[in-house]
N, C-alpha and C positions, 0 to 999 in steps of 0.2 A: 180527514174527509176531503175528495177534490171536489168541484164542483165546475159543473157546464152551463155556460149565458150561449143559448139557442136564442139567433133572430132570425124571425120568420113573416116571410112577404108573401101574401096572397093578391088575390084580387082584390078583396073588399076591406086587407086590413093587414097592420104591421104587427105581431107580436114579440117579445120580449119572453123569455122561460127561463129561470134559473133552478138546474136539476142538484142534487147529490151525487155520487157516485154510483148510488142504490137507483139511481131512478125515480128519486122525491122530487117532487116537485116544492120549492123552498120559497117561490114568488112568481108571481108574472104581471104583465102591463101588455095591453091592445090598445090601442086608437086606429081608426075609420082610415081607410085611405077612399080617395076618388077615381074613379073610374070614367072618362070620358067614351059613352056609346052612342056615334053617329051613324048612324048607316053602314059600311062596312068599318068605320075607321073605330079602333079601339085603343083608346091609349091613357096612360098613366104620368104625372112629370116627377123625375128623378128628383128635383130639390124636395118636395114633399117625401120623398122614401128617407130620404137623407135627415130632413126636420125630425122628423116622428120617427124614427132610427134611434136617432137619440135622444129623446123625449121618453122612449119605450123604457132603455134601458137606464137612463138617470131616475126613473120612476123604482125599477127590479131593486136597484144598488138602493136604491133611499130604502124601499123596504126593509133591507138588511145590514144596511149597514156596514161597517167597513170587515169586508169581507174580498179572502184571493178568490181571484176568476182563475183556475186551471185549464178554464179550455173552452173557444170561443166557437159555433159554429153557425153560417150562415145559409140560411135554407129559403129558396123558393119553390112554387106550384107552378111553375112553367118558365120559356124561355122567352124573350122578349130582344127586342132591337134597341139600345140606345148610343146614339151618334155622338159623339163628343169631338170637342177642340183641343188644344196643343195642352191645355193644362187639363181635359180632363173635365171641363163641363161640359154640361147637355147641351148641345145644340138646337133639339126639338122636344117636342114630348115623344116618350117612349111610347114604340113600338109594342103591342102585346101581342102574345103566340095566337089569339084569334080575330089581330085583325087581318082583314080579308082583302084589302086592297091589292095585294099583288095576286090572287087566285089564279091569276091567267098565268101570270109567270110558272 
């Protein structure tokens, strides 16, 4: 049997889903993300997606135990802006696809 560890980042939340090859679903883990809504600015910070990323999926594995991942995929609900430095960390808080600040652009 293979088996797929789907992570998936929405707005209001990180999930973890480990399927079968059939499309069972074998385990899952959610935790809350935060959402920052001011006025037009809409934003999210990428060390929280990264914490609870893997927080999500050391939760799927503990359910099942030592068990092979054949196939990992990562899914989001939209597209977002984050600015990073030379190694690859966030710079700011991310961007989300409905913040409005550039509207005029």
């Amino acid at each position: 049997m293979k088996t797929i560890l789907v992570l998936n980042m929405g707005m209001k939340s990180i999930r973890s889903i480990l399927f079968d090859s059939e499309g069972n679903k074998i385990a899952y883990s959610a935790l809350p993300l935060e959402t920052s809504l001011t006025g037009d600015t809409v934003t999210q910070m990428p060390a929280e997606w990264w914490e609870k990323a893997c927080r999500v999926i050391q939760e799927v594995l503990a359910d099942v135990g030592a068990i092979l991942i054949d196939y990992l995929t990562v899914t989001t609900s939209s597209s977002c802006l984050v600015c990073v430095d030379k190694e690859g960390d966030a710079l700011l808080p991310c961007m989300m696809v409905s913040d409005k600040r550039a509207v005029k652009e």
